[in-house]
N, C-alpha and C positions, 0 to 999 in steps of 0.2 A: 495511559492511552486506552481509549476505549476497543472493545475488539467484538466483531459478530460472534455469537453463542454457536452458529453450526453451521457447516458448510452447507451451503447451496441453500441458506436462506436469504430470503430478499431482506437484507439488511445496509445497512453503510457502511460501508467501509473508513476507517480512523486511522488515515496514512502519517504519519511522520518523515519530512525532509528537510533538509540543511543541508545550504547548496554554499560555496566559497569560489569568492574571486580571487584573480589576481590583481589587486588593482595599484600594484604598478604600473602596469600597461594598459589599465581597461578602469576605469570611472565609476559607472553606472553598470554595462553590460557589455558583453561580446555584441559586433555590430551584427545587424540583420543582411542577409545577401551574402554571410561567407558562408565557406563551403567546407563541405568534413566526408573525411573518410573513415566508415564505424571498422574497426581491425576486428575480425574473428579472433577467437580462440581457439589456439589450435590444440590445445591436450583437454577440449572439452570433452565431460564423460558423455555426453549426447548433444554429438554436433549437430543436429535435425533440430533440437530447441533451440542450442546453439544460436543456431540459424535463425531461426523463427526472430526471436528477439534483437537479433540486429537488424532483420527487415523491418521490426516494430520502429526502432529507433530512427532508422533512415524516412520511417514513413511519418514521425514525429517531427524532426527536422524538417522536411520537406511542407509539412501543414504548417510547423511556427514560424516562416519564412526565411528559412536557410538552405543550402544547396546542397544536395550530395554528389562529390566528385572521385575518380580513382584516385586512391595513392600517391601516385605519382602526380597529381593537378589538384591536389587540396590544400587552403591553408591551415587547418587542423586536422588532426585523428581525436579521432575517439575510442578508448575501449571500456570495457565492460567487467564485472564482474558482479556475479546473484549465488544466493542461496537459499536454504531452508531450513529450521534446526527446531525440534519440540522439546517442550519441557515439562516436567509434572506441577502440577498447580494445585494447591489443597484450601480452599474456602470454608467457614464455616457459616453453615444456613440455617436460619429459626426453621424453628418447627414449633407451630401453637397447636396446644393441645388443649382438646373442653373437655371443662369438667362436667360433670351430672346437672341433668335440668333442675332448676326450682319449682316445681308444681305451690302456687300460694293461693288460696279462697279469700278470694276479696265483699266485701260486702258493700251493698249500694246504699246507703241512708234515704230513707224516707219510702223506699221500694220494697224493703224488707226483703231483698233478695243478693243471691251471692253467685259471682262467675269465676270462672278458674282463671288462672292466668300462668301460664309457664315462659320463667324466665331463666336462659344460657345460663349454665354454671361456668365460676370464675377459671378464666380461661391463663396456664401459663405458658412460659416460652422455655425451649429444650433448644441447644443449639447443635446441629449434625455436622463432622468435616464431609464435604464430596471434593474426589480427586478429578483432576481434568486434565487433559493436556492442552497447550498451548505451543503454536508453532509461529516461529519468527522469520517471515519474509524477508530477503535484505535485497538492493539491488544498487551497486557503486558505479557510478561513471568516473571516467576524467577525459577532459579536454587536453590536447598536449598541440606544442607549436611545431608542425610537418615540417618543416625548413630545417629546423635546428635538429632533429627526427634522422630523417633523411641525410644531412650533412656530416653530423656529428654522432648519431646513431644514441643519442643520449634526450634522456623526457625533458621536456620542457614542461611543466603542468601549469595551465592556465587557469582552467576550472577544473570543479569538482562536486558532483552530487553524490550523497549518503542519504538513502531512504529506506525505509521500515514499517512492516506492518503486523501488529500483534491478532492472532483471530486463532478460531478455531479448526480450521481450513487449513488441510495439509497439504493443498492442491497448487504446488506453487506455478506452473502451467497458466492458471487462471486467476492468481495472485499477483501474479506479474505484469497483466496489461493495468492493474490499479498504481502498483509502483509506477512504471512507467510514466502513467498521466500525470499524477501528482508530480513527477521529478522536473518534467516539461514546464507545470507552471512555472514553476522556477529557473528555467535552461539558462545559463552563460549570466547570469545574476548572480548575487551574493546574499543569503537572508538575512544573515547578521545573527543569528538563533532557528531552532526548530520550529517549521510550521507546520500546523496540524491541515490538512486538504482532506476533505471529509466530502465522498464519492458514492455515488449511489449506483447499482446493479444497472440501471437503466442511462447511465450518463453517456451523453452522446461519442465523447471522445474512447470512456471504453469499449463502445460497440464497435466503434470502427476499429477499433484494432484485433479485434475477436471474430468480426467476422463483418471481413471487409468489404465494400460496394465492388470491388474490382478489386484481382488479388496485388496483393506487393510486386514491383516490377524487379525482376532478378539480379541483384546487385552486381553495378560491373567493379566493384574494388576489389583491389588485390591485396593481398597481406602480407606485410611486409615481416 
């Protein structure tokens, strides 16, 4: 996967997701016009992001044409789980090195005259390690069926999103509305393999989640 060289440069983002159905019950996709209730976490170590990110999602749902309903009046839940985790990374990079100029006296026939000419000395290659780190975005969904939930107090798991982004960016804050969009193209579908969604700083769906026309309206779900 390809990954931005340094945070808060204008570069692409090279998202990875692979999304899975259940299709015994579902075909193609989860249908358009149901309704879901995203579950908090409640032993989040910062339930203010927490937060934030389930508003993201309810506001996801709501643009790709689905409904967000309480707990108690949904036919799915949704819950969540993200991270972030860095690694050391050691590349080796040329380094060319010139050698000494050639100064040559060339002579012009028939002029009886002679000009200098300097030519680059033969240039080699040294190769150097640089260490870096790299940090691994992750952000899991699942779909589960609220009836069986509710009834039986046991998961049904319908769907499932698994998305990833390798960068230099340890900012996962502002890593997260890229996951997010990426996972949506794919919501309540099945990819069959990983797709690369390749996002630009400027893309419209992650400005609105960054900084919205009108703020997120205050979730009325309750967590069961």
């Amino acid at each position: 996967m390809a990954a931005i060289p340094l945070s808060g440069c204008a570069t692409n983002y090279y998202v990875l997701t692979n999304t899975y159905l259940d299709k015994t019950n579902y075909t193609t996709q989860m249908a358009k016009g149901s309704s879901f209730a995203v579950l908090t976490n409640q032993n989040a170590p910062n339930p203010i992001f927490d937060n934030e990110i389930r508003l993201k999602i309810e506001h996801l749902l709501s643009s790709n044409g689905y409904r967000v309903e309480s707990g108690d009046k949904s036919d799915y839940f949704i819950t969540f789980n993200y991270g972030i985790s860095g690694r050391a990374k050691t590349e080796m990079w040329p380094n060319y090195v010139r050698g000494h100029d050639v100064v040559q006296r060339v002579y012009v026939s028939g002029s009886n005259t002679y000009y200098t000419v300097v030519s680059p000395g033969y240039e080699y290659v040294t190769y150097v390690p640089e260490t870096y780190t790299v940090y691994t975005a992750k952000i899991f969904l699942k779909a589960l069926e609220a009836d069986n939930l509710r009834k039986n107090k046991k998961e049904k798991v319908v769907w499932v999103g698994d998305t990833m982004n390798e960068s230099a960016n340890p900012n996962l804050r502002e890593s997260i509305d890229y996951l997010l969009v990426a996972t949506f193209k794919y919501f309540g579908k099945d990819t069959g393999k990983n797709q690369e969604v390749v996002l630009s700083p400027n893309d419209k769906e992650v400005l609105e989640l960054r900084n919205p026309v009108q703020p997120f309206p205050v979730s009325h779900n309750k967590t069961d």
